[in-house]
Phi, psi and omega in degrees: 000143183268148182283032131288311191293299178333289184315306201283314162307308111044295194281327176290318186305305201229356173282006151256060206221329191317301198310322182279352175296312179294286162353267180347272205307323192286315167276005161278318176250022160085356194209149209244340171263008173292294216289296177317337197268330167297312187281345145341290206271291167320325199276342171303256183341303187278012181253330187297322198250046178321280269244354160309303174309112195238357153121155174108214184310042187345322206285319194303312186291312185297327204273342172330297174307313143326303182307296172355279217282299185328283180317284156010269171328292186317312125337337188244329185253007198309312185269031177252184197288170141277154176265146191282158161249132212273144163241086168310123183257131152295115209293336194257031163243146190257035144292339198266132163257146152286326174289330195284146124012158137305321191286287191356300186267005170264330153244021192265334185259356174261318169313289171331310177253001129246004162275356165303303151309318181280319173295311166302345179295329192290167170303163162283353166293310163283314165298347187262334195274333176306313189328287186304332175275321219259301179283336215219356164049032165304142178269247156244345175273351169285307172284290215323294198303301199297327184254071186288104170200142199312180194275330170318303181273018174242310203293326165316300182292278175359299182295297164325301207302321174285336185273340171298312159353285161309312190301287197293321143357277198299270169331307201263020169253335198268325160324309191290000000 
């Protein structure tokens, strides 16, 4: 296969898949030029081992390979802090309303950041399946295939993951 065909199957495959690739990588380590540098580095791997990619999920195959990769980075970065991650509102994004109050969006923006808070308090493990069901709308046989782990132990950890959820939720609401 010539590397013109490779890029453009390459390009059919996982590029409209890059935003959840980032989205992934960025709430596993926490960090925004890590999550670009992970998602680099994966998109690398997935165009070197193409020819490896034997047909099925594609979205699947690339966040594995994040996740991969994600950990990795994490590992290597063990003894530093996570970093809070910023969420910029745009005038174009459509959570931002015009119609709503001032109170409204001060406190729609306070929710956000502490279910932001709470999500970084989880382990990554745990943190990873919300991502993925919840932020990245994956089904559990789609995390099962990304997290290679039976489905049984993605629908389980799901559950742990949402009642930790709550638990730090709950502090930080009785904090605030």
């Amino acid at each position: 296969m010539s590397n013109k065909s490779e890029v453009k199957r390459f390009e059919e495959l996982f590029g409209l898949h890059m935003n959840a690739a980032y989205n992934l990588a960025h709430w596993l380590t926490g960090n925004e030029s890590a999550a670009n540098d992970v998602v680099q580095e994966s998109a690398l791997k997935a165009f070197r081992f193409l020819d490896r990619f034997a047909g099925g999920n594609a979205r699947a195959w690339l966040l594995t390979i994040v996740r991969n990769e994600s950990y990795t980075w994490l590992k290597l970065a063990s003894g530093s802090r996570w970093l809070a991650i910023g969420d910029e509102i745009s005038e174009d994004n459509p959570d931002f309303s015009h119609n709503e109050t001032p109170e409204a969006n001060v406190i729609r923006s306070q929710d956000k950041a502490l279910l932001q808070q709470a999500l970084e308090a989880l382990p990554p493990a745990f943190k990873e399946v919300i991502i993925l069901k919840e932020l990245e709308d994956l089904s559990y046989k789609e995390i099962a295939l990304v997290a290679d782990m039976p489905l049984g132990t993605v629908m389980s950890r799901l559950a742990r993951a949402r009642a930790m959820l709550k638990t730090e939720l709950v502090k930080l609401y009785k904090y605030d």
